[in-house]
Every structure is written in structure tokens, then in C-alpha cells.
C-alpha positions as CSV (number, residue, x, y, z in Angstrom):
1,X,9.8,-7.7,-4.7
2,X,11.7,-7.6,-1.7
3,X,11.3,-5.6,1.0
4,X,14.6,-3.7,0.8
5,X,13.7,-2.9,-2.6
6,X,10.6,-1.6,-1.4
7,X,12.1,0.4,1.1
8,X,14.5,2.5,-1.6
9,X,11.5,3.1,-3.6
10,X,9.7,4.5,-0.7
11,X,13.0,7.1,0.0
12,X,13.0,8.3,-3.8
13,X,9.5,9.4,-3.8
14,X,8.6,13.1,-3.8
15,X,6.3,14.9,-1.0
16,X,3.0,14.5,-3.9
17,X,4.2,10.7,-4.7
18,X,4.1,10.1,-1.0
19,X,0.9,11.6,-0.1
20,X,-0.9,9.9,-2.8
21,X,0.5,6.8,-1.4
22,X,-0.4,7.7,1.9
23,X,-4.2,8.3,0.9
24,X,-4.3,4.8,-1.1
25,X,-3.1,3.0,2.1
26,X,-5.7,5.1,4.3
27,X,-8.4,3.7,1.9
28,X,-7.5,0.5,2.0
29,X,-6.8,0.0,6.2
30,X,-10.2,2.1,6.1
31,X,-12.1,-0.4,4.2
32,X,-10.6,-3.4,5.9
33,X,-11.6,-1.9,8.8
34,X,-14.8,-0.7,8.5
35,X,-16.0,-2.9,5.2
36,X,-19.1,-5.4,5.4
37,X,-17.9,-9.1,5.1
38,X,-14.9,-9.2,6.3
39,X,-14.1,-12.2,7.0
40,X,-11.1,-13.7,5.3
41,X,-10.2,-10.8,3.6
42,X,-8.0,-9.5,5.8
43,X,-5.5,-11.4,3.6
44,X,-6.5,-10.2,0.8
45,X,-6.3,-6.6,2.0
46,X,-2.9,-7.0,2.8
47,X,-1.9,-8.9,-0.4
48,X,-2.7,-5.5,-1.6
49,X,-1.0,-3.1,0.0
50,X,1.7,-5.6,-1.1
51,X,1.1,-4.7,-4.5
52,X,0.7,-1.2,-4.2
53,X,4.7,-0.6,-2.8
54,X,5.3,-3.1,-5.9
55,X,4.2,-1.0,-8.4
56,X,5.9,2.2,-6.6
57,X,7.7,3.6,-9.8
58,X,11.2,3.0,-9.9
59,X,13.6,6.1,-9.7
């Protein structure tokens, strides 16, 4: 997906849609942040968050 597509998703979304989005990214830096065994998965973390403006539903 690129990141212009991303970025229109992101505009569409409504004030719940965003702040569910919001927490799920919270969660995420949280864990990469304060997770045991982190090493190398810093990667992986972001690879995720990746994923998660991916799947943003299309509007």
C-alpha cells in the first residue's frame, strides 16, 4: 500500500475510527517499548503498524 493511500484513508476516518486507531498504535509503541526481549523486534513492531494503516477500511 502506499503511503499516499494510507494517508486518504487516515482523512476519511471518523473521530471513533480514529481513536481506536490511536489506542492500537499506543499498544503497540507501548509494547515495543517496554516488552521483554526486544531485541530485533523492533522490525517486526513496525512491520506492524504497517499493517494496521493497510487494513484501514476503505471509504
Amino acid at each position: 500500500m502506499k503511503i499516499e493511500e494510507v494517508g486518504e484513508n487516515i482523512v476519511k476516518l471518523n473521530e471513533n475510527e480514529a481513536k481506536s486507531l490511536l489506542m492500537i498504535i499506543y499498544t503497540v509503541i507501548d509494547a515495543a517499548i517496554y516488552g521483554n526481549d526486544m531485541e530485533g523486534k523492533y522490525k517486526e513492531i513496525l512491520l506492524e503498524l504497517i499493517n494496521i494503516y493497510g487494513n484501514l477500511p476503505k471509504k
